[in-house]
C-alpha positions as CSV (number, residue, x, y, z in Angstrom):
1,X,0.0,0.0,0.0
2,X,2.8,2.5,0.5
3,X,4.4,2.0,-2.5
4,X,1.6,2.3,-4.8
5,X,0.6,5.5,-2.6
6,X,4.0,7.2,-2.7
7,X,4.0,6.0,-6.8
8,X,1.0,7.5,-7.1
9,X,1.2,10.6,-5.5
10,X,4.3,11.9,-7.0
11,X,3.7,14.7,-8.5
12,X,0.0,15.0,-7.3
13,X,-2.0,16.2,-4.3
14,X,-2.6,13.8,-1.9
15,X,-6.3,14.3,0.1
16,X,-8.7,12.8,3.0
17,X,-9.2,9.8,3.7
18,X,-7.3,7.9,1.4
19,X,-7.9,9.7,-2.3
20,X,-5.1,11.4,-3.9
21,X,-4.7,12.3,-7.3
22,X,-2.4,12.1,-9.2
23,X,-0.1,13.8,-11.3
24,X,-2.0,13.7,-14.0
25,X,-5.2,14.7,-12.3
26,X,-6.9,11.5,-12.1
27,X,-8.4,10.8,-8.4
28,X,-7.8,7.3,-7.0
29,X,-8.4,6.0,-3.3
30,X,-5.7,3.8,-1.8
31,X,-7.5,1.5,0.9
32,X,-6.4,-1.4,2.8
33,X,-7.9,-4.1,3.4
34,X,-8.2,-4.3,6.9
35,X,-10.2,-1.3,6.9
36,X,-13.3,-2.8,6.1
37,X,-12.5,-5.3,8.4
38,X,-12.5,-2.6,11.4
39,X,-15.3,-1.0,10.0
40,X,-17.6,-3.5,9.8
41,X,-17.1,-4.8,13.3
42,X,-20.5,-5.8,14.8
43,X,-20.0,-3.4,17.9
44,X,-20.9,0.4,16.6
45,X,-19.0,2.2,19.1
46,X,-15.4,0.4,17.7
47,X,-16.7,0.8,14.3
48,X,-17.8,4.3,15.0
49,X,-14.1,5.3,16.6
50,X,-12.2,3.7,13.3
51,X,-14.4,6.3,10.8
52,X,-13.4,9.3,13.2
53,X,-9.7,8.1,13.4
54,X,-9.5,7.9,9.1
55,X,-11.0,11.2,8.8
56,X,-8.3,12.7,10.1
57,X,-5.9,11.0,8.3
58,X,-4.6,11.6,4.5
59,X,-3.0,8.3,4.0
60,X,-4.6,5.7,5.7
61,X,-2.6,4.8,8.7
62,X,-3.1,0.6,9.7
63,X,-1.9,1.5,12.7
64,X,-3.6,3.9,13.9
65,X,-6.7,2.6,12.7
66,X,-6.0,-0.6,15.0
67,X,-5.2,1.7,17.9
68,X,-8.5,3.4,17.8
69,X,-10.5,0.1,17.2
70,X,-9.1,-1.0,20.1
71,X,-9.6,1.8,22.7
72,X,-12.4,1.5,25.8
């Protein structure tokens, strides 16, 4: 996932949650996997806590997604 972000996004304009676009203006969204894994947990509040953690990121961040599924 980094590599095909950092490929990407050379000589573009990365944005939220994911999307950049790329040098050539085209839009794409990098997302990994695990993120609709975390999302889709049946309990809302984790679920809830891993949307408010990946709108604050550009590039999605695994790790910190996991972090915030995992708080109390």
């Amino acid at each position: 996932m980094d590599e095909l972000w950092e490929k990407l996004s050379a000589g573009g304009v990365p944005q939220q949650c994911g999307w950049l676009q790329d040098k050539y203006g085209l839009s794409w969204q990098i997302i990994p996997s695990a993120l609709g894994q975390l999302m889709n947990d049946p309990d809302p509040a984790k679920a809830s806590r891993v949307m408010q953690a990946m709108m604050k990121m550009t590039k999605i961040d695994i790790a910190a997604l996991k972090r915030a599924y995992a708080q109390r």
